[in-house]
Backbone as a chain_set.jsonl record, in Angstrom:
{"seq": "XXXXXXXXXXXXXXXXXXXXXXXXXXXXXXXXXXXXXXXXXXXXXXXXXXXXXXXXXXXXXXXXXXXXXXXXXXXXXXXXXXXXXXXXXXXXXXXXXXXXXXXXXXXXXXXXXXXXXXXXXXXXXXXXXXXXXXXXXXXXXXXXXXXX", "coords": {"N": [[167.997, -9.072, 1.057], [171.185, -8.494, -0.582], [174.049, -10.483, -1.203], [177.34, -11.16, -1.478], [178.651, -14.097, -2.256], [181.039, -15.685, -0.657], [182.68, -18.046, -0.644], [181.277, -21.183, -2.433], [178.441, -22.5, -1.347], [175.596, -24.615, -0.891], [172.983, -25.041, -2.435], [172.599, -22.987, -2.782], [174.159, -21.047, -4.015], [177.347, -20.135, -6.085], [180.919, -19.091, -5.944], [181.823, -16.253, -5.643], [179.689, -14.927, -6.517], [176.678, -12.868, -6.952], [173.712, -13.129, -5.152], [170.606, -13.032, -3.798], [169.255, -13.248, -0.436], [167.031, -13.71, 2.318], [167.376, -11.385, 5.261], [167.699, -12.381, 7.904], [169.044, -14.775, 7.115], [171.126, -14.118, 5.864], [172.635, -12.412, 8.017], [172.512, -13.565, 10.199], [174.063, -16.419, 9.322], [175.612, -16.66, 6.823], [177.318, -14.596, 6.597], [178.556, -14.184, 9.328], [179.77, -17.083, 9.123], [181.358, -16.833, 7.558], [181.123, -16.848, 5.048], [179.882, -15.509, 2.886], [180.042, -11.705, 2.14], [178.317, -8.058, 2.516], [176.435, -7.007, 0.107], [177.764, -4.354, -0.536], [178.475, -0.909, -2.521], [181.739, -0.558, -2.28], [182.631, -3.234, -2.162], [181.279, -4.626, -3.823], [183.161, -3.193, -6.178], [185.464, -4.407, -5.589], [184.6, -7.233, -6.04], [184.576, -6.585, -8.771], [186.99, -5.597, -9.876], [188.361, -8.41, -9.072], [187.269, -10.17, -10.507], [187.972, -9.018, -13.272], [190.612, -9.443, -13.033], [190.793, -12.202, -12.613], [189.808, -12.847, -15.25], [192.178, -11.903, -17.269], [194.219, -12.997, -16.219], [193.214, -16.128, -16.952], [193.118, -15.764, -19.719], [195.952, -15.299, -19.992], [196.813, -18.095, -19.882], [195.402, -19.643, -21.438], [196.4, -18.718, -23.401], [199.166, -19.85, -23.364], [198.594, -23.08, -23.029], [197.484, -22.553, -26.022], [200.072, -22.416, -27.064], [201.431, -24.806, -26.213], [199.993, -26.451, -27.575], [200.187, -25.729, -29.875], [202.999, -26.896, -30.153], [203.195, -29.352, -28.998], [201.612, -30.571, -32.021], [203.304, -30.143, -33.725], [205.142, -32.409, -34.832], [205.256, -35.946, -34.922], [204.924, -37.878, -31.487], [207.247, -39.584, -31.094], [207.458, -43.145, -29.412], [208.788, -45.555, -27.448], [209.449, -49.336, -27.141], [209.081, -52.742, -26.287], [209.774, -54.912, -27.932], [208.344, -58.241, -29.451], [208.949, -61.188, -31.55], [207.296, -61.774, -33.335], [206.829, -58.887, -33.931], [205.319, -57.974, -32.015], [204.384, -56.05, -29.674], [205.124, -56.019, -26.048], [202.795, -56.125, -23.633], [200.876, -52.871, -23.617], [201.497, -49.993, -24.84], [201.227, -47.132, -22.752], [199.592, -44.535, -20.79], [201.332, -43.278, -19.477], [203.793, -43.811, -20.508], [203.785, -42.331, -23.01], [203.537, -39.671, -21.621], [205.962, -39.255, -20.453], [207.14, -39.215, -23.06], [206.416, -37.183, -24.317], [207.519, -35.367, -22.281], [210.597, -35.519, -22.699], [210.86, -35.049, -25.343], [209.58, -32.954, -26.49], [209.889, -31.125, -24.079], [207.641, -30.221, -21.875], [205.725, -31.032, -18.903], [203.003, -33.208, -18.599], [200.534, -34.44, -17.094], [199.986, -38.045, -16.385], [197.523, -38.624, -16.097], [195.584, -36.617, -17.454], [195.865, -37.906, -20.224], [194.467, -39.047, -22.739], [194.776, -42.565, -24.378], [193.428, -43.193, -27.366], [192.883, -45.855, -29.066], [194.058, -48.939, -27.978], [197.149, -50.194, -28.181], [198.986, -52.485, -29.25], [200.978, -53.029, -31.379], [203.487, -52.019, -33.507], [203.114, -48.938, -35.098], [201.52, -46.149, -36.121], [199.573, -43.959, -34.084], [196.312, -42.148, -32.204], [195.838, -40.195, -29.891], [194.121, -38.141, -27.247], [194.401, -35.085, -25.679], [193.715, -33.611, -22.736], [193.091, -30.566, -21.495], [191.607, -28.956, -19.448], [188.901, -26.768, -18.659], [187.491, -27.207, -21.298], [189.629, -27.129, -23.098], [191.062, -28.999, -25.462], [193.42, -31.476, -27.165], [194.143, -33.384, -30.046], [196.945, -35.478, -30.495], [199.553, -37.082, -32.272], [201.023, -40.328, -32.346], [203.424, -42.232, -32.951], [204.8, -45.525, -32.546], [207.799, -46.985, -31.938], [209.964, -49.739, -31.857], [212.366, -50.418, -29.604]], "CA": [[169.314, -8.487, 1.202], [171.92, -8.945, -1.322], [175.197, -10.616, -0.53], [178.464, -11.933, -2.287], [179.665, -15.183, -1.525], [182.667, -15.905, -0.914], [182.413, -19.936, -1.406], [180.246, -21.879, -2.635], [177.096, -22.59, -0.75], [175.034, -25.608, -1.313], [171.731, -24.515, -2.559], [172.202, -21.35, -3.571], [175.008, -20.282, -5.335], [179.033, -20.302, -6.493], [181.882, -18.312, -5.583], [181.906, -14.467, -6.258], [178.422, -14.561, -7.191], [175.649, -12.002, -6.208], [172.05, -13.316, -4.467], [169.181, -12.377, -2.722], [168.749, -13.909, 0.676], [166.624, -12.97, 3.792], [168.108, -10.674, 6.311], [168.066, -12.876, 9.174], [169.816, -15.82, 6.893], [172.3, -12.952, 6.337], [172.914, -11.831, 9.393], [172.882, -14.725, 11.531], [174.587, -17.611, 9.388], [176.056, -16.517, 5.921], [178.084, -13.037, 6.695], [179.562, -14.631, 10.529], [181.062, -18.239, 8.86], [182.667, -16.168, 6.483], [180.421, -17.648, 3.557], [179.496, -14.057, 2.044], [179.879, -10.757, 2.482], [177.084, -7.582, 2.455], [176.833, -6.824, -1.54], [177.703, -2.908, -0.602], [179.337, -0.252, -3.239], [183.007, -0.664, -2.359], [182.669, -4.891, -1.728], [180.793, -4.975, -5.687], [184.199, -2.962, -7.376], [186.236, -5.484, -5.127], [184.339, -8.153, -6.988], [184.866, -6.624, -10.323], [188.809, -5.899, -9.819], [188.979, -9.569, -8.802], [186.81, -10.644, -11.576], [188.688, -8.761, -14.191], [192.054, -9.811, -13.048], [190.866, -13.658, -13.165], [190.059, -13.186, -16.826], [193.08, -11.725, -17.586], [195.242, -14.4, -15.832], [192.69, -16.965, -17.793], [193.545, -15.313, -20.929], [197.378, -15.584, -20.095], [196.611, -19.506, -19.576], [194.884, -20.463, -22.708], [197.953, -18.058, -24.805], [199.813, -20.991, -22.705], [198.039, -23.693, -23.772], [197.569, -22.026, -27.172], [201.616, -22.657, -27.27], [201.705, -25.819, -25.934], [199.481, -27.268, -28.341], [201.196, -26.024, -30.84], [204.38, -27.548, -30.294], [202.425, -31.151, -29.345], [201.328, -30.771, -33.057], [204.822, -29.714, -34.428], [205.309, -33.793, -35.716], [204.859, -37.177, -33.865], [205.723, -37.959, -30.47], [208.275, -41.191, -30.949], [206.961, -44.052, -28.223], [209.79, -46.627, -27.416], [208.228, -50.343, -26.675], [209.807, -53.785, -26.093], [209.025, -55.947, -29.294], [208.831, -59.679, -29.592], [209.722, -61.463, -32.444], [206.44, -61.574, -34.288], [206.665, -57.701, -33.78], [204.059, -57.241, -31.197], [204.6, -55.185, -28.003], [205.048, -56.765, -25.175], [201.634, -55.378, -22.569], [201.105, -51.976, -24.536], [201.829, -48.577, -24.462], [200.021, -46.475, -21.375], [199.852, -42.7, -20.9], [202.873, -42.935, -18.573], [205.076, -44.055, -21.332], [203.262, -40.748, -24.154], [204.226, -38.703, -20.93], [207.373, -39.24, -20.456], [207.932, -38.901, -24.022], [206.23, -35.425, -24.342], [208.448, -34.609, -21.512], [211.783, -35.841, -23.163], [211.067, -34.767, -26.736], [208.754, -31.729, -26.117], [210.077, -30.377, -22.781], [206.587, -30.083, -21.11], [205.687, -32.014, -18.441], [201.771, -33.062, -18.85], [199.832, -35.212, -16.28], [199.424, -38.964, -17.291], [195.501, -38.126, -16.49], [195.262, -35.959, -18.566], [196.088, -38.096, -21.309], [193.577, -40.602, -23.066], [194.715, -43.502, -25.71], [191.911, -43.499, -28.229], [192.676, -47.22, -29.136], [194.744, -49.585, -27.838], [198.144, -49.598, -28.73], [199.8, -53.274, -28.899], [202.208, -53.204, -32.2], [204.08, -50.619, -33.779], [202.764, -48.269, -35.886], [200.959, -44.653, -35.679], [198.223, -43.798, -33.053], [196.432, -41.13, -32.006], [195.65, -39.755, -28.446], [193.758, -36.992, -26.844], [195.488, -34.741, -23.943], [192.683, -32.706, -21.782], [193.959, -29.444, -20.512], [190.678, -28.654, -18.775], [187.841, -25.766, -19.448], [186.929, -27.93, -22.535], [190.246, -26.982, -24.403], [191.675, -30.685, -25.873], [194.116, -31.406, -28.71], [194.622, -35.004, -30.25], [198.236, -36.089, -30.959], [200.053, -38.327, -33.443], [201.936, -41.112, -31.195], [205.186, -43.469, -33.368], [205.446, -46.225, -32.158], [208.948, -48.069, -32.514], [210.557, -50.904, -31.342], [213.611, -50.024, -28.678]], "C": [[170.246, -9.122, 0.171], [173.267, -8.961, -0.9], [176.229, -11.179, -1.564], [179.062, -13.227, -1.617], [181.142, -15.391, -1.99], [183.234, -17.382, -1.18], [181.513, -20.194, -1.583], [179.649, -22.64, -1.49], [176.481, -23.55, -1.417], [173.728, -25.315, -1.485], [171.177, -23.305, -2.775], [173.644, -20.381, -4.353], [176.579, -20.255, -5.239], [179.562, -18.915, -5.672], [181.744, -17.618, -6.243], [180.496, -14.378, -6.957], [176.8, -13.547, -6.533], [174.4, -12.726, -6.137], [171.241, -12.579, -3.825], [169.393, -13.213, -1.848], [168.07, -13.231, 1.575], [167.52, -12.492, 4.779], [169.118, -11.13, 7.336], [168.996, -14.124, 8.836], [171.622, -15.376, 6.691], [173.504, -13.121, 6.968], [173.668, -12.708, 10.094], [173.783, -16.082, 11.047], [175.75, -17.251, 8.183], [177.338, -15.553, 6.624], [179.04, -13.997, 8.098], [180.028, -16.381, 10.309], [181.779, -17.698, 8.055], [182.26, -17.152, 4.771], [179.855, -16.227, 2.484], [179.572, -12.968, 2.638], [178.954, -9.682, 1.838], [177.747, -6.544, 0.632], [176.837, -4.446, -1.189], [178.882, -2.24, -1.621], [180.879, -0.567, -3.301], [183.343, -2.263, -2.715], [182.53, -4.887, -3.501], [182.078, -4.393, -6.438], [184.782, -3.768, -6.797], [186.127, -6.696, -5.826], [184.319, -8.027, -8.436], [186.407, -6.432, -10.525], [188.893, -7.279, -9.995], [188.514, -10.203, -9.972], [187.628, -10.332, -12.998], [190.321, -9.274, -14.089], [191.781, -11.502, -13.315], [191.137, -13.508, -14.522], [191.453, -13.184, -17.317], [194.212, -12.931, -17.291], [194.583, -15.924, -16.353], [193.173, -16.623, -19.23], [195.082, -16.079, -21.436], [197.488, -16.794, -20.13], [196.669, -19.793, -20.38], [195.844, -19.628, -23.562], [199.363, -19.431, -24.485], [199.565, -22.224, -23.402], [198.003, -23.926, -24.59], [199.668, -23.001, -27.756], [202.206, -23.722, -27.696], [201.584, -26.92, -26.95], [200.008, -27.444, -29.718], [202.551, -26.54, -31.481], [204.215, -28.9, -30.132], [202.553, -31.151, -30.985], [202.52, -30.609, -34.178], [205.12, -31.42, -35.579], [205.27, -34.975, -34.451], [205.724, -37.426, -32.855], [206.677, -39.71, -30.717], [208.014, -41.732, -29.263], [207.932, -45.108, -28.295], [208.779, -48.054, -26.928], [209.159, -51.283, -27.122], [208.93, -54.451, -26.841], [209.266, -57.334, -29.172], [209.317, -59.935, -31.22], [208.986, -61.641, -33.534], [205.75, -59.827, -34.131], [205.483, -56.99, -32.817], [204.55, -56.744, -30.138], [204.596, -55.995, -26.887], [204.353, -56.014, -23.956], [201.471, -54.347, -23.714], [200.746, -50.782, -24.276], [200.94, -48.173, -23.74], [200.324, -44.605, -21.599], [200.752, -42.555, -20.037], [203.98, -42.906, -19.62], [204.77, -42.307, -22.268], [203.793, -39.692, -23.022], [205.097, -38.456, -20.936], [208.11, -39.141, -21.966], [207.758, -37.888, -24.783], [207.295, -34.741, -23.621], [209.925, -34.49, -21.771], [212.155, -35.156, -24.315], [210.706, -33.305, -26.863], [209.255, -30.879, -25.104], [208.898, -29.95, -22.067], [206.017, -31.278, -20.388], [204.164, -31.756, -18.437], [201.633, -34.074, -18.245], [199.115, -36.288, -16.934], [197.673, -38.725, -17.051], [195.131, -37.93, -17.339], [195.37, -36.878, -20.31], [195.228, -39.439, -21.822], [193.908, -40.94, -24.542], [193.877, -43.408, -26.61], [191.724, -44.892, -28.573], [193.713, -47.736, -28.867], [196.127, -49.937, -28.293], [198.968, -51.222, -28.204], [200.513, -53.727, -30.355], [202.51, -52.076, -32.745], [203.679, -49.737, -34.801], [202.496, -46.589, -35.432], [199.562, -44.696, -35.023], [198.272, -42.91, -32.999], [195.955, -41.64, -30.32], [195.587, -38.253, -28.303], [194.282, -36.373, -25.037], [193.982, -33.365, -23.68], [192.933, -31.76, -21.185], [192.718, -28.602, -19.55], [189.867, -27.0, -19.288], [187.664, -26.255, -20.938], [188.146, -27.477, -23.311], [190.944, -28.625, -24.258], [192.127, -30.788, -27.358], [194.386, -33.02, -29.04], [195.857, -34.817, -30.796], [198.658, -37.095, -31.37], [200.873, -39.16, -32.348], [202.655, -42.179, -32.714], [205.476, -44.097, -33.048], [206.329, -47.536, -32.113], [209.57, -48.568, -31.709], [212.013, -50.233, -30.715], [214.842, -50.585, -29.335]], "O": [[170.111, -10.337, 0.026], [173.807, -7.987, -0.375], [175.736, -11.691, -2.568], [179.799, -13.276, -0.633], [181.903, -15.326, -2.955], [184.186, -17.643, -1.915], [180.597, -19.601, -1.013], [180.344, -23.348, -0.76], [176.688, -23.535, -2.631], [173.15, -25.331, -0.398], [170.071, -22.778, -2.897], [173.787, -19.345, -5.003], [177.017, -20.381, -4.096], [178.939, -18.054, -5.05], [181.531, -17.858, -7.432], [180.354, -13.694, -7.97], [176.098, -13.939, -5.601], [173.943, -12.987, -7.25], [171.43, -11.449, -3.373], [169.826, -14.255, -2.34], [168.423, -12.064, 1.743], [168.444, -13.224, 5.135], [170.273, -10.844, 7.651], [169.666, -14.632, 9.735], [172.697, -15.859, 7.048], [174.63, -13.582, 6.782], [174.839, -12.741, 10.471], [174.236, -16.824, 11.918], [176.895, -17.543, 8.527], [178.276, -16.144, 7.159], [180.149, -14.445, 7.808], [180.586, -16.943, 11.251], [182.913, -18.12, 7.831], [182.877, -17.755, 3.893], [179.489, -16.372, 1.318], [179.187, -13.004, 3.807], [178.598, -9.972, 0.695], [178.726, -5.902, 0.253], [176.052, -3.594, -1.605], [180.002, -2.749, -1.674], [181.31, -0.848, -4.419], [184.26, -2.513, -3.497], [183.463, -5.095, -4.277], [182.283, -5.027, -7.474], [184.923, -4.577, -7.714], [187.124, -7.292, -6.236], [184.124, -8.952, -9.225], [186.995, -7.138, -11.344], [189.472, -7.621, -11.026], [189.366, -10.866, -10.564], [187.905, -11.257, -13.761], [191.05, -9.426, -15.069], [192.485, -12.076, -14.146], [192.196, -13.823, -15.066], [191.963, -14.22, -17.742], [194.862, -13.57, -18.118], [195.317, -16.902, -16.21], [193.693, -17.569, -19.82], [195.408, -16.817, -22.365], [198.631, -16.996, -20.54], [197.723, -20.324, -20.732], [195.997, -20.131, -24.675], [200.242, -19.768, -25.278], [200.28, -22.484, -24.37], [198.266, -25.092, -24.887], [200.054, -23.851, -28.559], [202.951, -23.955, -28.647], [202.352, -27.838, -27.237], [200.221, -28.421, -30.437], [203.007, -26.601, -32.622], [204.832, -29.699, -30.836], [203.567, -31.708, -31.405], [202.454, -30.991, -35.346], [205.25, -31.422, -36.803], [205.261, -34.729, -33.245], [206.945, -37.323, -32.967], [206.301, -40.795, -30.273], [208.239, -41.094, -28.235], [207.92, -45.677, -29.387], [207.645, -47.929, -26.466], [209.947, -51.044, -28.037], [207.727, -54.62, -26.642], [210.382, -57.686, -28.789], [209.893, -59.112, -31.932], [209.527, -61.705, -34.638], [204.552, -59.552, -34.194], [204.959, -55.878, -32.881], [205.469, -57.441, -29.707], [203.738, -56.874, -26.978], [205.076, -55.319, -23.242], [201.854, -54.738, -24.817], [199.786, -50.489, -23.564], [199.813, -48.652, -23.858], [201.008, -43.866, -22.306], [201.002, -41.372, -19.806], [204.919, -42.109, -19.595], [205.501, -41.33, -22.103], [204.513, -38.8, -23.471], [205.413, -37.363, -21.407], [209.327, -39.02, -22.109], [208.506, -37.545, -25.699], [207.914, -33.778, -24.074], [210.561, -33.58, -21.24], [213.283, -34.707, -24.518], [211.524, -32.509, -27.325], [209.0, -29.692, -25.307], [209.234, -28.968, -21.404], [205.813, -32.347, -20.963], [203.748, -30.603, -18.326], [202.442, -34.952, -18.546], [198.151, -36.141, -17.685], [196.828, -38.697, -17.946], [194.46, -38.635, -18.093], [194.947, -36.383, -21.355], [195.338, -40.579, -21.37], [193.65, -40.281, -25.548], [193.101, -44.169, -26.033], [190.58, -45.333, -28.467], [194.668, -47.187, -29.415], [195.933, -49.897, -29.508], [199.476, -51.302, -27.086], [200.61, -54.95, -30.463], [201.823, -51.085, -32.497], [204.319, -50.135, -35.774], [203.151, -45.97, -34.592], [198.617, -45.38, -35.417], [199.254, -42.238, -33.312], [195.798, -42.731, -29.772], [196.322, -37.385, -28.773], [194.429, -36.865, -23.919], [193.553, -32.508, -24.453], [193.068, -32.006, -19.986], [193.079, -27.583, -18.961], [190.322, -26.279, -20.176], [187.75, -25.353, -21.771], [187.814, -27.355, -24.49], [191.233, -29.226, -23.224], [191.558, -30.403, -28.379], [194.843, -33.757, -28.167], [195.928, -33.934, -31.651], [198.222, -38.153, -30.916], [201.379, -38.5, -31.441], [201.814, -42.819, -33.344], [206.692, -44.007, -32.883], [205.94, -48.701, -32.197], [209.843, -47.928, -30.693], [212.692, -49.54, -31.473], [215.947, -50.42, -28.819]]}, "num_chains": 1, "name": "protein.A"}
């Protein structure tokens, strides 16, 4: 019998995806938790409406993204940092501080997670750093960083 799940299932298959299963696994366990429903004519265009509208609202995402990245890359984000007196940083820059100064300079607010140092960052100069926007798109950015 072929069915659509509606979540993911452990051992047999993802969300919105068509299988084979036996009748009675069906019947009796899949279809009444509300883990798939019966893959019939009307249910399958239901799953291609819904399928085609994801893309589309994926599309609209990564034109997002697309945007974003391009205005990251516009010129370097300026990083403020408390200097001593033989010019070194005092601790050194984190992805809280590159956040908050995407969000100040840039106007986009981006999740320190998302954001990885590439090397260490304890005196002032130019760095880079990679920001992760998930489904494998990732842009590296120039980081500035000058003494307060």
């Amino acid at each position: 019998m072929q069915v659509i799940l509606i979540q993911d299932v452990n051992n047999l298959g993802g969300k919105n995806e068509i299988v084979n299963v036996k009748n009675g696994y069906a019947r009796n366990y899949l279809i009444p938790s509300k883990y798939a429903v019966e893959a019939s004519h009307s249910n399958l265009q239901q799953l291609q409406e819904k399928l085609k509208q994801q893309l589309k609202k994926e599309a609209a995402m990564m034109a997002e993204i697309n945007k974003v990245i391009e205005k990251l890359k516009e010129g370097p984000i300026k990083v403020g940092a408390k200097v001593g007196t033989s010019g070194k940083i005092f601790g050194s820059v984190t992805s809280v501080q590159v956040s908050r100064a995407i969000r100040d300079q840039k106007g986009y607010e981006i999740d320190r997670r998302k954001i990885q140092i590439l090397e260490e960052i304890k005196e002032l100069g130019t760095f880079k750093a990679k920001i992760e926007f998930g489904n494998g798109v990732e842009t590296e950015i120039e980081l500035e960083v000058n003494s307060e």
